[in-house]
C-alpha atoms as an extended CHARMM CRD file, in Angstrom:
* protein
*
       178  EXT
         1         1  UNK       CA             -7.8950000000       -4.2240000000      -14.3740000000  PROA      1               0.0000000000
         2         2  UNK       CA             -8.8460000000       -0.9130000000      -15.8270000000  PROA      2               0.0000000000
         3         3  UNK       CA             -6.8910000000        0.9160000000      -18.4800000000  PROA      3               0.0000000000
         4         4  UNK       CA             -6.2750000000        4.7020000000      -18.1050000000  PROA      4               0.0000000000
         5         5  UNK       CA             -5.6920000000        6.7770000000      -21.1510000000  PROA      5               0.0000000000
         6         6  UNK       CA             -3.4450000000       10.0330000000      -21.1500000000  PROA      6               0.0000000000
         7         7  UNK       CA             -6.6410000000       12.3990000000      -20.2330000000  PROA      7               0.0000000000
         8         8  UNK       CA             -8.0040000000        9.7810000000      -17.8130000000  PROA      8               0.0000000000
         9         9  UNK       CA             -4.6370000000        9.6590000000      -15.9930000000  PROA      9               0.0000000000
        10        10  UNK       CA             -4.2720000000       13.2430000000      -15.8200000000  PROA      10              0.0000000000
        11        11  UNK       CA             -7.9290000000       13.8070000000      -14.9400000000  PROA      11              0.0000000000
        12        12  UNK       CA             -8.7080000000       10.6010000000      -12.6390000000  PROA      12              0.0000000000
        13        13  UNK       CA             -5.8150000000        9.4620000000      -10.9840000000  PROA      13              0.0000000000
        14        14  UNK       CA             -3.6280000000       12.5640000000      -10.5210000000  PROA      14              0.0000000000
        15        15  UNK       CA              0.1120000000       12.0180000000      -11.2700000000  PROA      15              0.0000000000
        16        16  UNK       CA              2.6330000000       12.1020000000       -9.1110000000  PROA      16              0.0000000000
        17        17  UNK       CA              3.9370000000       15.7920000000       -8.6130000000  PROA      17              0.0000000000
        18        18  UNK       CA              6.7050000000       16.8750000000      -10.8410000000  PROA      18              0.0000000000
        19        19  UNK       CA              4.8280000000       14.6150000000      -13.9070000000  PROA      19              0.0000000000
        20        20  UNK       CA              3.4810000000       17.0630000000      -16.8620000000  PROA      20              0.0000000000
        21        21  UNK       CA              1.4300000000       15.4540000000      -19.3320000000  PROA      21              0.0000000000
        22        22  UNK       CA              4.5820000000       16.0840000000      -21.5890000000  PROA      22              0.0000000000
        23        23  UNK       CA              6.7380000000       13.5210000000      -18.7400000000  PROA      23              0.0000000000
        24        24  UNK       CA              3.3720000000       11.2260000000      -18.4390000000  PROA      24              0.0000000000
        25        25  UNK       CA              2.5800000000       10.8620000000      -22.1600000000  PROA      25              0.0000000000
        26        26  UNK       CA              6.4190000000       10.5820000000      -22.7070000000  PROA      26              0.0000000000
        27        27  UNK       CA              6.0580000000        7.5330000000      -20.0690000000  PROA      27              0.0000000000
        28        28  UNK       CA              3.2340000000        5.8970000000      -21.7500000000  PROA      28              0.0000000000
        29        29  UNK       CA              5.8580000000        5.1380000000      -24.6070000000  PROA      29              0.0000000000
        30        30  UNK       CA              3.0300000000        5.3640000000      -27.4160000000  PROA      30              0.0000000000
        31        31  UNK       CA              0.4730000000        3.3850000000      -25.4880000000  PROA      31              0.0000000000
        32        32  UNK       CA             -3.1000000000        4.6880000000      -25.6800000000  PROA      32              0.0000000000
        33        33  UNK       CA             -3.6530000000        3.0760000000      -22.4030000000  PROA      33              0.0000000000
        34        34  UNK       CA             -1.6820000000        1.8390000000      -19.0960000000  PROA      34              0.0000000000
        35        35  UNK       CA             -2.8890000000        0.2540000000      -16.3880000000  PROA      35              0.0000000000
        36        36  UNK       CA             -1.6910000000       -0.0600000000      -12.7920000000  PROA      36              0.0000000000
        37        37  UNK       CA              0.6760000000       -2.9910000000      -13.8390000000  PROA      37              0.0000000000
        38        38  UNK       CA              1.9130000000       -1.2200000000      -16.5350000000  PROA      38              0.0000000000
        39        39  UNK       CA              3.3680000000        1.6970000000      -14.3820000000  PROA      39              0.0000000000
        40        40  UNK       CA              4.7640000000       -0.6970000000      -11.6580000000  PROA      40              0.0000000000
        41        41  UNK       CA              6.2990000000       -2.5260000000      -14.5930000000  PROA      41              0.0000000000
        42        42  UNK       CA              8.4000000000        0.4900000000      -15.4890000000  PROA      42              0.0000000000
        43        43  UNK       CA             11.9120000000        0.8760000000      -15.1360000000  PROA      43              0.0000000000
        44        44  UNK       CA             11.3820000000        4.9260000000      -15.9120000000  PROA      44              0.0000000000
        45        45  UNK       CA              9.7950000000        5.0240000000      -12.4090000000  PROA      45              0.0000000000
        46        46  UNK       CA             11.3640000000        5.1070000000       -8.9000000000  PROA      46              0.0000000000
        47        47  UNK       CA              9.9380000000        2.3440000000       -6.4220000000  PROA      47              0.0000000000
        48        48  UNK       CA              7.9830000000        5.1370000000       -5.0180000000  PROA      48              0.0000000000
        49        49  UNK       CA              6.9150000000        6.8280000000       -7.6120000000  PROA      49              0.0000000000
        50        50  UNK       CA              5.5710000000        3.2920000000       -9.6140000000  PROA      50              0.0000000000
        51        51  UNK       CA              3.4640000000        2.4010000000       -6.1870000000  PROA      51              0.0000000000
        52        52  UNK       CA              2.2820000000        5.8540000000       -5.7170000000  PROA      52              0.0000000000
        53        53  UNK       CA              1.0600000000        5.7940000000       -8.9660000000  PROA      53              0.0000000000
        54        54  UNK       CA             -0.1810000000        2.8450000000       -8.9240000000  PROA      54              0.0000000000
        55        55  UNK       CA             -2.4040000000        3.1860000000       -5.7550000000  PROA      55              0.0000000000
        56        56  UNK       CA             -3.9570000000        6.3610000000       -7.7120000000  PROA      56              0.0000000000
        57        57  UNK       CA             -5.0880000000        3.8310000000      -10.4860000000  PROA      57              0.0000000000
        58        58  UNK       CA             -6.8430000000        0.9130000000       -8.4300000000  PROA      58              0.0000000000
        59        59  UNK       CA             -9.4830000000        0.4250000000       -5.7600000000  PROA      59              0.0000000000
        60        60  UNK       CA             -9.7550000000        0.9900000000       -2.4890000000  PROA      60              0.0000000000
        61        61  UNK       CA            -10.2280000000       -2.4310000000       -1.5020000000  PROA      61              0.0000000000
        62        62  UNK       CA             -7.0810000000       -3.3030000000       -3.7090000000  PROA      62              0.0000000000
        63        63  UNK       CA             -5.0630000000       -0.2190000000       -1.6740000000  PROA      63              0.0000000000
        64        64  UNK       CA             -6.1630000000       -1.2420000000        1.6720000000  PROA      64              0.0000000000
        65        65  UNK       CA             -5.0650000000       -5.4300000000        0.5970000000  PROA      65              0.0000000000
        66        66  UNK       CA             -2.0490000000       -3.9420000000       -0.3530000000  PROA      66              0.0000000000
        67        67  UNK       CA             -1.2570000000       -1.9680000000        2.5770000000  PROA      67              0.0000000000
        68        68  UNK       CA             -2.0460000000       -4.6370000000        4.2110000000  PROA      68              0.0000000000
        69        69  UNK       CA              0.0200000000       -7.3890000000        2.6770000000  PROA      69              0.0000000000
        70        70  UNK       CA              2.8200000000       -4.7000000000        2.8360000000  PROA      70              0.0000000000
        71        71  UNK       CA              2.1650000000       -4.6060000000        6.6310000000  PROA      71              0.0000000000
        72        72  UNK       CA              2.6180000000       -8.2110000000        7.0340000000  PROA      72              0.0000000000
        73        73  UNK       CA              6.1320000000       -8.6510000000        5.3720000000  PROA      73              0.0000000000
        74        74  UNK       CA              7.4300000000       -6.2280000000        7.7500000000  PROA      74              0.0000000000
        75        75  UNK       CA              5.8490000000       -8.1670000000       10.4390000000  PROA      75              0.0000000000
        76        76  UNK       CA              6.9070000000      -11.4780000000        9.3010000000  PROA      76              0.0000000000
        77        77  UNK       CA             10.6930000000       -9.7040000000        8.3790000000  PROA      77              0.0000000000
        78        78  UNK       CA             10.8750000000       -8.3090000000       11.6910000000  PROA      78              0.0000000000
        79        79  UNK       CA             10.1120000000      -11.6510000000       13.8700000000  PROA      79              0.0000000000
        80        80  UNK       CA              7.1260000000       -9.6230000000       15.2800000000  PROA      80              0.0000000000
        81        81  UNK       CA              4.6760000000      -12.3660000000       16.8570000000  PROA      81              0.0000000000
        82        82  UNK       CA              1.9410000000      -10.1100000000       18.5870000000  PROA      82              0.0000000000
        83        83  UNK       CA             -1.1720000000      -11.2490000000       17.1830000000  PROA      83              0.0000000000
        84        84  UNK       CA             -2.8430000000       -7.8460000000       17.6510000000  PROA      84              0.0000000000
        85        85  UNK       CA             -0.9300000000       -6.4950000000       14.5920000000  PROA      85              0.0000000000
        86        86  UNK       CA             -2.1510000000       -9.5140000000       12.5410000000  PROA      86              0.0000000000
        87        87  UNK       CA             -5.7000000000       -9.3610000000       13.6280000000  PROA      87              0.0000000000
        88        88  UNK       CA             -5.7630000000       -5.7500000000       13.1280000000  PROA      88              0.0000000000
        89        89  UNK       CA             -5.0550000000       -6.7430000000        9.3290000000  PROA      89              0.0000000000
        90        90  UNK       CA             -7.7010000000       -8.9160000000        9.3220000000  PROA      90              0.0000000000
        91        91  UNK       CA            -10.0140000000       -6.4740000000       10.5360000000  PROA      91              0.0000000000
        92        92  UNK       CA             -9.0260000000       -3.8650000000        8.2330000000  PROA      92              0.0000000000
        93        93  UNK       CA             -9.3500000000       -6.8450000000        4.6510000000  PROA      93              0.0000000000
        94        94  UNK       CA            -12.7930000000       -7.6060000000        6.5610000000  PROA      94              0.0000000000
        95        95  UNK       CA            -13.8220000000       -4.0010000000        6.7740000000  PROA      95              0.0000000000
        96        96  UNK       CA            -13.0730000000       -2.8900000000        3.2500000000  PROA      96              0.0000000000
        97        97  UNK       CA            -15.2760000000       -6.2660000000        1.7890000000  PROA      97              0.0000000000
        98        98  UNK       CA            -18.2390000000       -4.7610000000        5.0060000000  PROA      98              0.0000000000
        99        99  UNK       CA            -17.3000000000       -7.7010000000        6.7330000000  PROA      99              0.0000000000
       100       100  UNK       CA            -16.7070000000       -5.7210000000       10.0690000000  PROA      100             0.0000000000
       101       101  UNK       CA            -17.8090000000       -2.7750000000       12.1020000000  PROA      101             0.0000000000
       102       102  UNK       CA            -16.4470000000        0.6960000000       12.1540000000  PROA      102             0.0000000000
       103       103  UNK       CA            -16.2140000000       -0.2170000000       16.3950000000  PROA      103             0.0000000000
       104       104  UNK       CA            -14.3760000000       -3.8860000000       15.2350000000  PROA      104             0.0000000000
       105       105  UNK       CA            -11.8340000000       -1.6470000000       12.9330000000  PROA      105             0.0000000000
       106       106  UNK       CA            -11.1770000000        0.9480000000       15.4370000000  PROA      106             0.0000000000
       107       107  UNK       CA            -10.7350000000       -1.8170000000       18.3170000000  PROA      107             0.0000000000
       108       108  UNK       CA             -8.0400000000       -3.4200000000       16.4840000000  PROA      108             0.0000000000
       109       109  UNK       CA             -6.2080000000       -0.4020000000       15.4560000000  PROA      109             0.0000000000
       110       110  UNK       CA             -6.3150000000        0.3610000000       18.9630000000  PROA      110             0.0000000000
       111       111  UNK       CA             -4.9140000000       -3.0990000000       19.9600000000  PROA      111             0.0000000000
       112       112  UNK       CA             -1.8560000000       -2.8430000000       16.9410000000  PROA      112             0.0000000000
       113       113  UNK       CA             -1.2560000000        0.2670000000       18.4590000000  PROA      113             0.0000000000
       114       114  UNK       CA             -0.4790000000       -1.2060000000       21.6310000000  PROA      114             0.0000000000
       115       115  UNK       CA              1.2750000000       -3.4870000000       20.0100000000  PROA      115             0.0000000000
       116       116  UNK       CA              3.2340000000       -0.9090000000       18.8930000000  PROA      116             0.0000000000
       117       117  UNK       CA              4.0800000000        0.8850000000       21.7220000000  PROA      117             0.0000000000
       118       118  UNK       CA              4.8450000000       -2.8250000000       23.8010000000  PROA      118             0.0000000000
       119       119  UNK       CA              7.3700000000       -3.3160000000       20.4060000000  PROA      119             0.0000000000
       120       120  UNK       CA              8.7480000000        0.1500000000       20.5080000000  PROA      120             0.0000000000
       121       121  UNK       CA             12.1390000000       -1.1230000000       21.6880000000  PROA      121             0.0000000000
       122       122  UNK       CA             13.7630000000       -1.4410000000       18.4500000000  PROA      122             0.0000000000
       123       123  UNK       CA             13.1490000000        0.3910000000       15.0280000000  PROA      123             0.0000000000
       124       124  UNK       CA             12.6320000000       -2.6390000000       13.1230000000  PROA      124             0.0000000000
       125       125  UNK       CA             10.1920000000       -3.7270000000       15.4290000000  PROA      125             0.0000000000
       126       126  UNK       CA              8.4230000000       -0.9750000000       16.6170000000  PROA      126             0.0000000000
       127       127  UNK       CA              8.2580000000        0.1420000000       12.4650000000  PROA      127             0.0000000000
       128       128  UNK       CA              6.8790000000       -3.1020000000       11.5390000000  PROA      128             0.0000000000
       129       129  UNK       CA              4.1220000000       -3.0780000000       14.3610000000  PROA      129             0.0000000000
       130       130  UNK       CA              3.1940000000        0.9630000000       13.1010000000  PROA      130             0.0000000000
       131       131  UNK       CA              3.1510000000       -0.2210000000        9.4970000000  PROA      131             0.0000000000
       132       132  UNK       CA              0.0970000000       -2.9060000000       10.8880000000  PROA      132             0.0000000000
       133       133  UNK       CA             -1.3860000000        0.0020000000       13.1840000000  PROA      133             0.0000000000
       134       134  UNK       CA             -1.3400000000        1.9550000000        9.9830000000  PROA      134             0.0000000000
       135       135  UNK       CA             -3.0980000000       -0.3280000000        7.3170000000  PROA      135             0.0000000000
       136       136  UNK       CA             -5.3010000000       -0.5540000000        9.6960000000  PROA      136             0.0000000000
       137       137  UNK       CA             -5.9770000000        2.7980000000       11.1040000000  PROA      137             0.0000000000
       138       138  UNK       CA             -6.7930000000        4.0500000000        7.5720000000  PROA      138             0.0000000000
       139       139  UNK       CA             -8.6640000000        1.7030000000        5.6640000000  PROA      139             0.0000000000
       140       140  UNK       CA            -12.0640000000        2.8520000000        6.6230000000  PROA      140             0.0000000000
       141       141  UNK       CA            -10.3550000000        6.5640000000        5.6770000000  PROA      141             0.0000000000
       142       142  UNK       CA             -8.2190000000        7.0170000000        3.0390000000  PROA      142             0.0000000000
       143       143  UNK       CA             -6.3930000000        3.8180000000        1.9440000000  PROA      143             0.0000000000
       144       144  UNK       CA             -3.7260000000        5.3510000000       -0.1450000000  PROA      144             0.0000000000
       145       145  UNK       CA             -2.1390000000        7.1570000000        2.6670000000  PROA      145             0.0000000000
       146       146  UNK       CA             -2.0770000000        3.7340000000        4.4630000000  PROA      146             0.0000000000
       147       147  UNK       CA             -0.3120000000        2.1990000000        1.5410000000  PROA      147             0.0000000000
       148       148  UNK       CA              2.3170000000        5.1280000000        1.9300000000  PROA      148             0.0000000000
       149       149  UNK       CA              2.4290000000        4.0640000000        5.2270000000  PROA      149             0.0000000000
       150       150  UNK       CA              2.6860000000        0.6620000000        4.9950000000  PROA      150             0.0000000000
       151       151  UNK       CA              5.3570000000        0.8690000000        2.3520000000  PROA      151             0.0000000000
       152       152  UNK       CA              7.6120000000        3.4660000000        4.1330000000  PROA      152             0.0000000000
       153       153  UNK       CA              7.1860000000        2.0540000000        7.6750000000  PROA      153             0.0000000000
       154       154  UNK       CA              8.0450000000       -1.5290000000        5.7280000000  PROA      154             0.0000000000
       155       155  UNK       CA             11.7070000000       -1.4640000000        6.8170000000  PROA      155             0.0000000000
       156       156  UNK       CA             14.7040000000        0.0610000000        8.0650000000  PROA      156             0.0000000000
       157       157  UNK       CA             15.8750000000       -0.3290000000        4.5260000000  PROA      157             0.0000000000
       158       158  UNK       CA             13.7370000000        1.8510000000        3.1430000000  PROA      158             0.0000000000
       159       159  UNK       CA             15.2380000000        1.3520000000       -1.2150000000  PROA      159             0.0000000000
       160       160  UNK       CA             14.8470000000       -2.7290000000       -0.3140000000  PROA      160             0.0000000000
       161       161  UNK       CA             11.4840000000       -2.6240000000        1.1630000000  PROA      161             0.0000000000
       162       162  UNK       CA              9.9250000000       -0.2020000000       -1.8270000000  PROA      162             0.0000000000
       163       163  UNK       CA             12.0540000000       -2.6830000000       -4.0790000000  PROA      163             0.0000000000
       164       164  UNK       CA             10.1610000000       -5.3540000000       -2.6580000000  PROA      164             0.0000000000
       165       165  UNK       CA              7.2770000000       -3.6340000000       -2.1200000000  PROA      165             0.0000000000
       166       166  UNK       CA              6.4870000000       -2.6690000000       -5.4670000000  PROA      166             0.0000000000
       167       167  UNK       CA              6.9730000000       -6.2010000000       -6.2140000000  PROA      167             0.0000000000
       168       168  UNK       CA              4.7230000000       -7.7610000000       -4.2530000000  PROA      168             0.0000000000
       169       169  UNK       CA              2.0490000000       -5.1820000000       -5.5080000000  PROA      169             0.0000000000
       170       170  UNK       CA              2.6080000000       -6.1770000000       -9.1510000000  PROA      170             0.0000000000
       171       171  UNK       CA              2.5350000000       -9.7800000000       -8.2940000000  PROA      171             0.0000000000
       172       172  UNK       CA             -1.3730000000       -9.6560000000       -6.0900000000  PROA      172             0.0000000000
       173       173  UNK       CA             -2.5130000000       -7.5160000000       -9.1680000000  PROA      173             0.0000000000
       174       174  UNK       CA             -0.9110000000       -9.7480000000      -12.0580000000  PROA      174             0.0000000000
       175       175  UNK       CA             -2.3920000000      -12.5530000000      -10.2180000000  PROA      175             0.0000000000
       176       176  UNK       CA             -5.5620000000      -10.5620000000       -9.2120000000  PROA      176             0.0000000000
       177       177  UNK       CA             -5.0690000000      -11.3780000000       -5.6400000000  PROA      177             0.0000000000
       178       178  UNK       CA             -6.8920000000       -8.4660000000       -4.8590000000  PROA      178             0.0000000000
């Protein structure tokens, strides 16, 4: 996992806004470096601000995983069982490793947005489905905003689902699941 130091942070993976270098170095506690882990480890930084951070720090394969895995727990914690929101994660893992077309991702974004449309009944539902659209949708585009997506689309409760969110994200990199 790579290691930022104060100038690569501020230079590479822009903080969040509102962080000086004063509040970032003042973060870093000392360290000369900090890694993704490190800032979703810290109890100095809101659930949102720890995975927005965090996304800034790693690949785009391990945003668009995320997002993705994100996506999923809403499904799953929603009871949605359309298989086009599912498949359109697959698509979207495949994609980011070049193991599917441009045409296969933008078919199955298209099918998880029907899926979200035929689940747009109840918030819960219809939220879960979007956060699958939108892992999808933006993986072959910009992979961070389907992270913030995924993570605020997660749930009706939006504190629990960053809670658990920002979680899961430090558990896939801590085990280097992605």
């Amino acid at each position: 996992m790579r290691s930022y130091t104060l100038d690569e942070l501020m230079l590479n993976a822009t903080p969040c806004s509102g962080f000086t270098r004063a509040r970032v170095a003042e973060l870093m506690a000392g360290h000369e470096t900090v890694t993704a882990l490190d800032v979703l480890s810290s109890a100095d930084l809101s659930d949102r601000d720890a995975i927005l951070q965090a996304c800034r720090m790693v690949t785009r394969k391990q945003r668009v995983f995320f997002a993705c895995a994100v996506a999923e727990l809403a499904l799953d914690r929603n009871g949605i069982g359309d298989p086009r929101s599912y498949e359109a994660l697959r698509i979207a893992r495949m994609h980011v490793c070049c193991e599917a077309t441009d045409e296969q991702l933008r078919s199955a974004r298209r099918a998880a947005a029907s899926a979200y449309d035929a689940t747009y009944a109840t918030y819960a539902a219809s939220a879960a489905a979007s956060a699958a659209a939108s892992a999808a949708s933006y993986a072959a585009h910009d992979a961070a905003a389907a992270t913030a997506a995924a993570s605020s689309y997660a749930a009706a409760a939006r504190s629990k689902a960053r809670c658990e969110a920002r979680s899961l994200f430090a558990a896939m990199l801590r085990e280097e699941k992605i």
